[in-house]
C-alpha positions as CSV (number, residue, x, y, z in Angstrom):
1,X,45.7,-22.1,3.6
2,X,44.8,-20.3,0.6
3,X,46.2,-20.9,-2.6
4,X,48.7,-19.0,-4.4
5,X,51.0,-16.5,-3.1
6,X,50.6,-15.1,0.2
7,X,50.0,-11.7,0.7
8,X,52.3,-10.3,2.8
9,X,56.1,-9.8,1.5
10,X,59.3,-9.1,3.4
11,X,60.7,-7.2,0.6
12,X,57.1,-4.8,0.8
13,X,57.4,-4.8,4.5
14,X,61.0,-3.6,4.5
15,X,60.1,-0.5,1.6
16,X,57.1,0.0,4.1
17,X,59.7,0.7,6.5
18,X,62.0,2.9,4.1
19,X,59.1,4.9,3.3
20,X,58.4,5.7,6.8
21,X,61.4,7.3,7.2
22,X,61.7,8.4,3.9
23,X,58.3,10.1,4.1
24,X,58.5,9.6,0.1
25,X,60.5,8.4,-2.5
26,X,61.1,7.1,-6.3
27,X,62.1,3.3,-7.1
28,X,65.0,4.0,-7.6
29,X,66.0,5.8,-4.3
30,X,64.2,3.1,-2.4
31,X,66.2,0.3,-3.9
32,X,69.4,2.3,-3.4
33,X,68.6,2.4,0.6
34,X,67.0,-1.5,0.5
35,X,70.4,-2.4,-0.8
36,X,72.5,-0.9,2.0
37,X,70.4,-2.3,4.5
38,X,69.1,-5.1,3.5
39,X,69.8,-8.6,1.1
40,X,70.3,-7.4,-2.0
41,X,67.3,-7.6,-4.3
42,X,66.6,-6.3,-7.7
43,X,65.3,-3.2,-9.0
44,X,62.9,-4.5,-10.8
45,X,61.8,-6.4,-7.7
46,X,61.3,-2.9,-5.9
47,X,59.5,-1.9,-8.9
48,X,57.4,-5.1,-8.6
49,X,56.8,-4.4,-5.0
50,X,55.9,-0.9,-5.2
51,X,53.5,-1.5,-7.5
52,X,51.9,-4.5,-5.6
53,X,51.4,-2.6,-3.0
54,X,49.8,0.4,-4.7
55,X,46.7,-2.5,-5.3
56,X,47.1,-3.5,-1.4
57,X,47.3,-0.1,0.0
58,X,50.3,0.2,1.3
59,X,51.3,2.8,-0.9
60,X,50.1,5.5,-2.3
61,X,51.4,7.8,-5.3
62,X,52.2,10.9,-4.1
63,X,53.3,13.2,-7.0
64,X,54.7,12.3,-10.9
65,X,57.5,14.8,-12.0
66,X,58.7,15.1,-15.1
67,X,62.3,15.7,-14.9
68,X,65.0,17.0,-17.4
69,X,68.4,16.5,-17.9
70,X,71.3,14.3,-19.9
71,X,70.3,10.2,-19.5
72,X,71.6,7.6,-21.9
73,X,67.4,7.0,-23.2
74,X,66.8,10.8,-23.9
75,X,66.1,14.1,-22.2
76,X,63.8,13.5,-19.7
77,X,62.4,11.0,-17.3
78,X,59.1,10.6,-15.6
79,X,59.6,9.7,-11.4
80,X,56.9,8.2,-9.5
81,X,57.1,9.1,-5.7
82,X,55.8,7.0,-3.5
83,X,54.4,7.6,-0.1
84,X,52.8,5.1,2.7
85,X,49.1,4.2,2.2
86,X,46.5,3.3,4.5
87,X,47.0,-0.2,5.1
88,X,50.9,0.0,5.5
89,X,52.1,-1.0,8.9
90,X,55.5,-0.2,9.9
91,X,57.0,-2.0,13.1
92,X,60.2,0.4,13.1
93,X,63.3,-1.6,12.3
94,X,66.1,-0.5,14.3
95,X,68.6,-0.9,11.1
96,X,66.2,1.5,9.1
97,X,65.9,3.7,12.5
98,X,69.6,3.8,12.7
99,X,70.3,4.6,9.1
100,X,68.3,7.7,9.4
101,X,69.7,8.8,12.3
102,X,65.7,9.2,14.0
């Protein structure tokens, strides 16, 4: 066995699995979806894993909107979508299925 971290994740597998259904999505949508159907985690977790897997391909950034309006740091904020890359594999959870409605 190698050393250091393995690397696979259940919390990246599981956002593979949003994502699928999502088709795309920002952190912070992702994390709000994780949380209703699975353990809670943190958002900077998501965050962490979102951007883990940008280096192992299982995502991919699909667009970067700059959006305005009233938030507590200022007038705008900057939202990352995501998307599935080429090396993401999603199995098809049947609690992700369900919450969809697919």
């Amino acid at each position: 066995m190698p050393r250091g971290r393995p690397a696979k994740s259940t919390i990246r597998q599981n956002i593979v699995e949003i994502l699928y259904f999502m088709e795309k999505g920002y952190g912070y949508d992702v994390a709000r979806v994780y949380r209703k159907l699975f353990v809670p985690v943190t958002i900077r977790s998501i965050y962490y894993h979102l951007r883990k897997g940008l280096k192992t391909g299982e995502f991919e950034v699909a667009e970067v909107k700059q959006e305005q309006g009233e938030y507590s740091w200022g007038p705008s904020v900057t939202k990352t979508y995501y998307k599935l890359g080429k090396a993401a594999k999603p199995v098809m959870l049947a609690e992700v299925k369900a919450h969809f409605g697919k």
